[in-house]
The first five atom37 places (N, CA, C, CB, O) and aatype in JSON, in Angstrom:
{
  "aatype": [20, 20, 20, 20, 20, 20, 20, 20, 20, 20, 20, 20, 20, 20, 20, 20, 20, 20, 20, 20, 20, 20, 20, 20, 20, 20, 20, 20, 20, 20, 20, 20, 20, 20, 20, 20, 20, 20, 20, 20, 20, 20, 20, 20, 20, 20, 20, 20, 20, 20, 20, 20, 20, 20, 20, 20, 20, 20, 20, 20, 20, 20, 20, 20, 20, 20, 20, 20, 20, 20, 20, 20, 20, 20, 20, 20, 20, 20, 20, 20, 20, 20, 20, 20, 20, 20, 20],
  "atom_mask": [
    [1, 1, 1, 1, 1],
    [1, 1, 1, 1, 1],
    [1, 1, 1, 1, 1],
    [1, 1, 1, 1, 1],
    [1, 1, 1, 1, 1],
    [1, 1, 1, 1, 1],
    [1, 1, 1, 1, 1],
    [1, 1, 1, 1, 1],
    [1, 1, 1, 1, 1],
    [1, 1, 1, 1, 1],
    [1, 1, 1, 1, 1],
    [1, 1, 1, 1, 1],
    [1, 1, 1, 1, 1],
    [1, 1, 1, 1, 1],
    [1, 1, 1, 1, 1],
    [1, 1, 1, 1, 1],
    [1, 1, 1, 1, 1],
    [1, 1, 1, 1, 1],
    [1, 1, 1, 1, 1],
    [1, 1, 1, 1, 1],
    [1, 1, 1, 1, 1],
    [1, 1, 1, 1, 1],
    [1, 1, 1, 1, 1],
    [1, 1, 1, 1, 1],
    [1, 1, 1, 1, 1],
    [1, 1, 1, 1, 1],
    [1, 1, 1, 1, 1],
    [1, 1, 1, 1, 1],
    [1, 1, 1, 1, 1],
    [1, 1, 1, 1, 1],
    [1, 1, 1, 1, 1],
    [1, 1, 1, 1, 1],
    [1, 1, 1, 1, 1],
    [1, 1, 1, 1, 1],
    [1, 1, 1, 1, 1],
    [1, 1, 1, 1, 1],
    [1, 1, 1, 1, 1],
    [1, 1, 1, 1, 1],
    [1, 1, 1, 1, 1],
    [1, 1, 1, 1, 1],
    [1, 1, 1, 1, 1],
    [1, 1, 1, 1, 1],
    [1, 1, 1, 1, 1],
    [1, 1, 1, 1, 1],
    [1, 1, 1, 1, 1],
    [1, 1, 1, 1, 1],
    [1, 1, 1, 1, 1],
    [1, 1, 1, 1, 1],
    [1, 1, 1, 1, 1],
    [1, 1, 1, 1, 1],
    [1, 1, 1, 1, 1],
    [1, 1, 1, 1, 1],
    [1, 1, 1, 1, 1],
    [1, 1, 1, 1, 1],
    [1, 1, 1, 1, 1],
    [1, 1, 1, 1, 1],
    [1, 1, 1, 1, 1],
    [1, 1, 1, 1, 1],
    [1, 1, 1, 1, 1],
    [1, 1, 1, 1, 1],
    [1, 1, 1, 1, 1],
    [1, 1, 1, 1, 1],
    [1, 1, 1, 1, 1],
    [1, 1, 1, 1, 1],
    [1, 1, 1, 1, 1],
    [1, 1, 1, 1, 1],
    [1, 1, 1, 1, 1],
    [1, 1, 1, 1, 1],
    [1, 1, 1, 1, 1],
    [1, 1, 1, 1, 1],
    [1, 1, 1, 1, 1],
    [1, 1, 1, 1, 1],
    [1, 1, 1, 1, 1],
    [1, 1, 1, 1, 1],
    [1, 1, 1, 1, 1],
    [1, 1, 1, 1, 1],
    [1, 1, 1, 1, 1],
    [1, 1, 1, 1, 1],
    [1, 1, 1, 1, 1],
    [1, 1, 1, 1, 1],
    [1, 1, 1, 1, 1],
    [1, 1, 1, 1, 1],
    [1, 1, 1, 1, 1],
    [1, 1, 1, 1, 1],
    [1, 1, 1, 1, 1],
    [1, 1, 1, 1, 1],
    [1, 1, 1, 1, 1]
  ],
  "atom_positions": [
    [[-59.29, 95.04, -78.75], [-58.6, 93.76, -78.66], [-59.07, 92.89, -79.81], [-58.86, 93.08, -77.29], [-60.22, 92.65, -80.17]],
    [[-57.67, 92.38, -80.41], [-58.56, 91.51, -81.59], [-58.49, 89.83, -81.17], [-57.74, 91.75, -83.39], [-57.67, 89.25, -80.45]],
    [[-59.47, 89.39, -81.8], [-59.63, 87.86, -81.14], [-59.24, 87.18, -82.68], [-61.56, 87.35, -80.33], [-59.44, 87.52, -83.85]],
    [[-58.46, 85.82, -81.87], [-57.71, 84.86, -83.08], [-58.05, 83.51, -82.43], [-55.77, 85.09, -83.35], [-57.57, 83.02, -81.4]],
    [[-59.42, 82.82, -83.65], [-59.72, 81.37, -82.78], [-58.66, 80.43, -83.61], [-61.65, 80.66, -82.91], [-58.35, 80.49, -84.8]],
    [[-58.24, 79.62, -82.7], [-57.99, 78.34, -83.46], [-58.37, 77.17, -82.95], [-56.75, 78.16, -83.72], [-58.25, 76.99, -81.74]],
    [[-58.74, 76.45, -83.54], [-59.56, 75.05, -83.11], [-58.49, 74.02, -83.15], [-60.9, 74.56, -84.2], [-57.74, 73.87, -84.11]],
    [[-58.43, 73.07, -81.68], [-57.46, 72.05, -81.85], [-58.44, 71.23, -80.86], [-55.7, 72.37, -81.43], [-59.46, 71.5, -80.22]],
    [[-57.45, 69.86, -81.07], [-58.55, 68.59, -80.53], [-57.65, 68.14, -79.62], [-59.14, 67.24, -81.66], [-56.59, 67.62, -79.96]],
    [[-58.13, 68.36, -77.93], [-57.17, 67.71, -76.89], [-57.82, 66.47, -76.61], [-56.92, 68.57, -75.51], [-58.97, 66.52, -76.17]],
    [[-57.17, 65.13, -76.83], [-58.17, 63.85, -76.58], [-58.39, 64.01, -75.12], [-57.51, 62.21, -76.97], [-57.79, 64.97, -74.63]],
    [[-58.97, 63.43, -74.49], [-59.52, 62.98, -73.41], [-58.98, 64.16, -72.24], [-59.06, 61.37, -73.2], [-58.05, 64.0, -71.45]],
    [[-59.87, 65.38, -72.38], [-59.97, 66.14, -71.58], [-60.54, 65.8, -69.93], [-60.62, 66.94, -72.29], [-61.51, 65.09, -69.66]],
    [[-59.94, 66.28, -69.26], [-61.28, 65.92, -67.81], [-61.4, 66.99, -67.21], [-60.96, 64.76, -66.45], [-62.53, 67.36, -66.91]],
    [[-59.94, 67.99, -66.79], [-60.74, 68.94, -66.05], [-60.47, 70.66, -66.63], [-60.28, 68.7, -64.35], [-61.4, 71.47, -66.63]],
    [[-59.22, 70.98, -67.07], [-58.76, 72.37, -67.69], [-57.49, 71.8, -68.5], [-58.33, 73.72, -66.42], [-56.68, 70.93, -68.18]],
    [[-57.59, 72.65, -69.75], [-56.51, 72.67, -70.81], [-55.92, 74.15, -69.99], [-57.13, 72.75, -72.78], [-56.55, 74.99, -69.35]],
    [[-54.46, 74.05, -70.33], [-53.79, 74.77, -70.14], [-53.0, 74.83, -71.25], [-53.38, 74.63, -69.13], [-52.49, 73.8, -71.71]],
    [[-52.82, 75.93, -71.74], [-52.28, 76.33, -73.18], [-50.91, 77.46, -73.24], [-53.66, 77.07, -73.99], [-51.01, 78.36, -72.41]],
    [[-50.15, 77.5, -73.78], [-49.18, 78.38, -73.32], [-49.2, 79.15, -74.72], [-47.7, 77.69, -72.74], [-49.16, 78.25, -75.55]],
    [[-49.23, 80.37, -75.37], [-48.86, 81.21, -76.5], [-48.43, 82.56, -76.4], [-49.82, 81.27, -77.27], [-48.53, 83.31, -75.42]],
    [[-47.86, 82.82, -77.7], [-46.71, 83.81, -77.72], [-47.77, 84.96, -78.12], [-45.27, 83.48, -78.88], [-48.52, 84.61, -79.04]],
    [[-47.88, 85.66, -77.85], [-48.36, 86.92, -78.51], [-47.15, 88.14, -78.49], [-49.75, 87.44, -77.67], [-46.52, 88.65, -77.57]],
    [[-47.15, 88.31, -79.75], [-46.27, 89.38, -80.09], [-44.58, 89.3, -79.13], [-47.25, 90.86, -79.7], [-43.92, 90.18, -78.58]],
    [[-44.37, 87.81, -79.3], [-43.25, 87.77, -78.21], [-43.52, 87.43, -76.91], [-42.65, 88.93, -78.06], [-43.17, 86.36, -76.44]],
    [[-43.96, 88.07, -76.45], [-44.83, 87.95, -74.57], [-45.79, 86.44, -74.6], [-46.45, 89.77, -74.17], [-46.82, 86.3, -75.25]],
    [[-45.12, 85.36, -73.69], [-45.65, 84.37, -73.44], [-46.84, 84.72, -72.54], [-44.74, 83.52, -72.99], [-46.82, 85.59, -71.67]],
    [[-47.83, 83.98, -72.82], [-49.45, 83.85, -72.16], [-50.24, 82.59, -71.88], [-50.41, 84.51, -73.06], [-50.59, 81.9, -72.84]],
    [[-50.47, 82.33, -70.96], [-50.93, 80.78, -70.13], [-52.74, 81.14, -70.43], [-50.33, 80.65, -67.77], [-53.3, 82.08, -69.87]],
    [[-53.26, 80.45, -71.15], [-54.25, 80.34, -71.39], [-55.28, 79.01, -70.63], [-54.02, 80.4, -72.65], [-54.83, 77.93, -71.02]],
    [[-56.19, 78.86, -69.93], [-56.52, 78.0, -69.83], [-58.41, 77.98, -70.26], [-55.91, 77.73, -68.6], [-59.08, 79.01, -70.17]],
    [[-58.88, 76.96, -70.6], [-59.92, 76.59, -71.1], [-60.49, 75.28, -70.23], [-59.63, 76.38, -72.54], [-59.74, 74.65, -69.47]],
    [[-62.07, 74.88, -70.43], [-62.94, 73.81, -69.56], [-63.94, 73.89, -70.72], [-63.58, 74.24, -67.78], [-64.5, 74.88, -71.19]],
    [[-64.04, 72.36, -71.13], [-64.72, 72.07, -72.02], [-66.03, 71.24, -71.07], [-63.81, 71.3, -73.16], [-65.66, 70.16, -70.61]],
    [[-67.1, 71.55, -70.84], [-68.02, 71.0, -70.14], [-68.95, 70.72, -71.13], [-68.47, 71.77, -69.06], [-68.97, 71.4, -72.15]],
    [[-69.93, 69.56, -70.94], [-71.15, 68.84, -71.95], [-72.13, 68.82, -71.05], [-70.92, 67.23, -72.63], [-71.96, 68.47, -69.88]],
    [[-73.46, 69.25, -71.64], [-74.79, 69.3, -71.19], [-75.59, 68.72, -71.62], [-75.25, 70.18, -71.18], [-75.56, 68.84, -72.85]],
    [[-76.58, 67.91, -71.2], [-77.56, 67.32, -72.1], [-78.2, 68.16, -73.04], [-78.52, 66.73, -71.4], [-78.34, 69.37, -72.87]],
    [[-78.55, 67.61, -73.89], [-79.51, 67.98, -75.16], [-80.29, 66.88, -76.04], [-78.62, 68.69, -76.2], [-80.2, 66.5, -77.2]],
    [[-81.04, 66.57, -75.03], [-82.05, 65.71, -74.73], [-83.53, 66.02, -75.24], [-82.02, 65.61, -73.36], [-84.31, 66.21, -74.31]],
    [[-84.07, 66.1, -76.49], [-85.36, 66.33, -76.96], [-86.33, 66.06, -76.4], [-85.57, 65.93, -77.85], [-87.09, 67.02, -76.23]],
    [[-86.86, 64.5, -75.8], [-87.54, 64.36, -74.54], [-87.42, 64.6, -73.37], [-87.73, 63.61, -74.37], [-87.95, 63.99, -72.44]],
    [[-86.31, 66.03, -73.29], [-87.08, 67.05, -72.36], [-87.54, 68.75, -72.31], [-86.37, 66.94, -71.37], [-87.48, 69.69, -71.51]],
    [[-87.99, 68.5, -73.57], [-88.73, 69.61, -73.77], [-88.64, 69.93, -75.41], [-88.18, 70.79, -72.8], [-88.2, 69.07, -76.18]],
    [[-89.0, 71.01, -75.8], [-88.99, 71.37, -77.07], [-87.5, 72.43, -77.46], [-90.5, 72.12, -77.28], [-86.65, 72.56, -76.57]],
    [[-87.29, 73.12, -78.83], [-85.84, 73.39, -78.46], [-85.96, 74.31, -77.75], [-84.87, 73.67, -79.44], [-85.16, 74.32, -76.82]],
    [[-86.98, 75.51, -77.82], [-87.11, 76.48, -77.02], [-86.73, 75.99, -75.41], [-88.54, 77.0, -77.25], [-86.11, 76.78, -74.7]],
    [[-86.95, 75.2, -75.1], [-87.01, 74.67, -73.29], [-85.5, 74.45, -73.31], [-88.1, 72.89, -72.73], [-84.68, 74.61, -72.4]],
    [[-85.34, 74.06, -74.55], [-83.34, 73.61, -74.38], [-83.01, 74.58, -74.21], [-82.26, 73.0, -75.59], [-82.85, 74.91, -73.04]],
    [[-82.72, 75.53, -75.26], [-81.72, 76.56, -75.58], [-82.04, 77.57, -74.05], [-82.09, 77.42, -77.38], [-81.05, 78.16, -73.61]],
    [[-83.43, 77.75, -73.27], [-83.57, 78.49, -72.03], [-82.82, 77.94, -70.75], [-85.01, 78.57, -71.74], [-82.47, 78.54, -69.74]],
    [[-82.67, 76.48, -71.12], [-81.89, 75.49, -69.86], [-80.75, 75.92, -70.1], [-81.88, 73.75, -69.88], [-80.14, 76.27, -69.09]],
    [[-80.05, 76.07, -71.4], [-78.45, 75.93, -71.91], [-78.75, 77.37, -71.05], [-77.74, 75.77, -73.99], [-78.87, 77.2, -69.84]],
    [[-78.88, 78.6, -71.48], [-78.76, 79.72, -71.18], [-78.57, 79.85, -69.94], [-79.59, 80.34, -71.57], [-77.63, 80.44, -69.42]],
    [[-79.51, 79.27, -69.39], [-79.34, 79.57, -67.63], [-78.13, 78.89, -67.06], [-80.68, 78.94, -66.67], [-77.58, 79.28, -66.02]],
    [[-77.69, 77.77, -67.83], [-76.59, 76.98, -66.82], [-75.07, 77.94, -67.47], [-76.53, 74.7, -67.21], [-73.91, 77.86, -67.05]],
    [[-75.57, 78.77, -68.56], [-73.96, 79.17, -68.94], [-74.09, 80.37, -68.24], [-73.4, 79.37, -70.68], [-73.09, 81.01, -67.92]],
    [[-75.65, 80.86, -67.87], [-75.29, 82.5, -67.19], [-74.74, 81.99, -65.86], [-76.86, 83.77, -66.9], [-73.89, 82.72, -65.37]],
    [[-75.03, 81.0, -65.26], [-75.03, 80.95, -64.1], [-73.69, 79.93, -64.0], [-76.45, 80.56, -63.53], [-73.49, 79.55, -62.85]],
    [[-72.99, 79.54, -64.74], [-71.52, 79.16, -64.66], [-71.04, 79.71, -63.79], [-70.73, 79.38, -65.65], [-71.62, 80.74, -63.43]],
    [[-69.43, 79.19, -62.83], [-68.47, 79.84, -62.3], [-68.0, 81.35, -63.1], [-67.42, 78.8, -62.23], [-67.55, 81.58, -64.22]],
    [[-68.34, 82.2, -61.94], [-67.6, 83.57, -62.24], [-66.6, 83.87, -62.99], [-67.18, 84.04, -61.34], [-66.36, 84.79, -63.77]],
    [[-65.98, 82.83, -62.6], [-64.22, 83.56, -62.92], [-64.14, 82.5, -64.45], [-62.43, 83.0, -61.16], [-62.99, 82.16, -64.72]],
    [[-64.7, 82.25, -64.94], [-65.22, 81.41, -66.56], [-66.06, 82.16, -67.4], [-66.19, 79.99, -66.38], [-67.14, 82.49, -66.92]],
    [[-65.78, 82.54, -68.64], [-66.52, 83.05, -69.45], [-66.74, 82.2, -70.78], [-66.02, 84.27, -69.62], [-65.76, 81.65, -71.3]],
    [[-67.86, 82.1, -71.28], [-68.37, 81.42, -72.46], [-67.35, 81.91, -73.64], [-70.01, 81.82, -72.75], [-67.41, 83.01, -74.18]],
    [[-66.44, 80.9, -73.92], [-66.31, 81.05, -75.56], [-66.57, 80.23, -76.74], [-65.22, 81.25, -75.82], [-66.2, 80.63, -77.84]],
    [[-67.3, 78.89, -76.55], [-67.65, 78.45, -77.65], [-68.48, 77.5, -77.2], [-66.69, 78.1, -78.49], [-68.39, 77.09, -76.04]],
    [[-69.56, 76.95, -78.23], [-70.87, 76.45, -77.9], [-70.55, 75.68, -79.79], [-72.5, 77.97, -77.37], [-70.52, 76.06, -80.96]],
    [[-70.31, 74.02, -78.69], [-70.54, 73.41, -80.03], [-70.97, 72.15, -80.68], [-69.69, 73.48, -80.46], [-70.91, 71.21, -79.89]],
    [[-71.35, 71.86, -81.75], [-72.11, 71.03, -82.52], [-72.47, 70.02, -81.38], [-71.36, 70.45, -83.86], [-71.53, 69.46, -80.81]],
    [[-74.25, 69.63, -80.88], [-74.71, 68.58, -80.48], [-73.97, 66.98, -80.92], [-76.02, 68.8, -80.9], [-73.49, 66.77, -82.03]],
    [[-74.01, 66.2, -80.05], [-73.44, 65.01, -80.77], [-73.98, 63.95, -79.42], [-71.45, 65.12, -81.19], [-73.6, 64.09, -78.26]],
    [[-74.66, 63.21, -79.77], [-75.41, 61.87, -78.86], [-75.7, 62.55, -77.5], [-74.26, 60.3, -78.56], [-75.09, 62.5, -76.43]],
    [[-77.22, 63.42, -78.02], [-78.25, 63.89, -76.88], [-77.14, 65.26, -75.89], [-78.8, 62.08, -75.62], [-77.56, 66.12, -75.12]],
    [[-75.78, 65.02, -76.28], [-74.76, 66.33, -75.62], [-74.49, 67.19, -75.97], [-73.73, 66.31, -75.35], [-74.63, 67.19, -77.19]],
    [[-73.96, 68.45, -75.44], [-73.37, 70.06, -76.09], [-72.55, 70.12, -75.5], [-74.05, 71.46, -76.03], [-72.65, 70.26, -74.28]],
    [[-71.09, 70.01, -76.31], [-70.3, 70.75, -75.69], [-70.07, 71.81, -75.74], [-69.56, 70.49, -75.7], [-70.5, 72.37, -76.75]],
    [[-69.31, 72.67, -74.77], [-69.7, 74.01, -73.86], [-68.5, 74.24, -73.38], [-70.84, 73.91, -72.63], [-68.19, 73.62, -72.36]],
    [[-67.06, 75.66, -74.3], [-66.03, 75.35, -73.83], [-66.04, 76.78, -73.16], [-64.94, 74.82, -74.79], [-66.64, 77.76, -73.58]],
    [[-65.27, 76.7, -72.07], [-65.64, 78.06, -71.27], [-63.9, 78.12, -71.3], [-66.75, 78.0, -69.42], [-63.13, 77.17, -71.4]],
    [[-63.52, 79.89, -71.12], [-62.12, 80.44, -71.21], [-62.37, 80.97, -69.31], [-61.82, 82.0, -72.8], [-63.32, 81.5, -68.74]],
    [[-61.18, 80.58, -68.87], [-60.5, 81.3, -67.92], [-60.28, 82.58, -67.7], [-59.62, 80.99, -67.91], [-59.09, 82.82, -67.92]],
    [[-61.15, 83.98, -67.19], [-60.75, 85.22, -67.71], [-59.71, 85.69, -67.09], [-61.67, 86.13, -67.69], [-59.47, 86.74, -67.69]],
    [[-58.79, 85.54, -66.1], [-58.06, 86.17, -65.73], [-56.42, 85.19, -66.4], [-58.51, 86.42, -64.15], [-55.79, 84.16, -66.13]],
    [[-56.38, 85.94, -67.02], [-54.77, 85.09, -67.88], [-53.26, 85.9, -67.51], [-54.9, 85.27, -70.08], [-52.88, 87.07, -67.57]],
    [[-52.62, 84.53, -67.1], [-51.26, 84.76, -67.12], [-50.31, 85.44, -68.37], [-50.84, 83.56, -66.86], [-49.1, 85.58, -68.21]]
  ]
}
């Protein structure tokens, strides 16, 4: 399976993007959850971060899989997780 990212900016997300695309003709309902975690230096060193981040993405909802982990911005990470079972 080949993977095709494209980066777009939905303003004011709150709970799931729902995305609709064509692949090869055949329409596909994509949905995505952009969640933010602290990343907070006074609480711990990065090692203590990056083991916190880890555990809260292993231990995410099941039916959500990690696809992108991105740029810190005021003490937050956003953390966009894909929907695995797609329409």
């Amino acid at each position: 399976m080949h993977n095709v990212r494209v980066q777009f900016t939905v303003p004011n997300v709150e709970n799931v993007v729902n995305l609709d695309v064509y692949v090869n003709g055949e329409k596909r309902n994509l949905k995505f959850r952009v969640e933010t975690f602290e990343w907070n230096a006074d609480n711990g060193s990065s090692a203590d971060l990056v083991s916190i981040l880890r555990d809260r993405i292993m231990n995410y909802d099941s039916e959500w899989e990690l696809y992108h982990i991105g740029t810190p911005f005021d003490d937050k990470i956003p953390i966009t997780f894909k929907f695995k079972h797609t329409a």
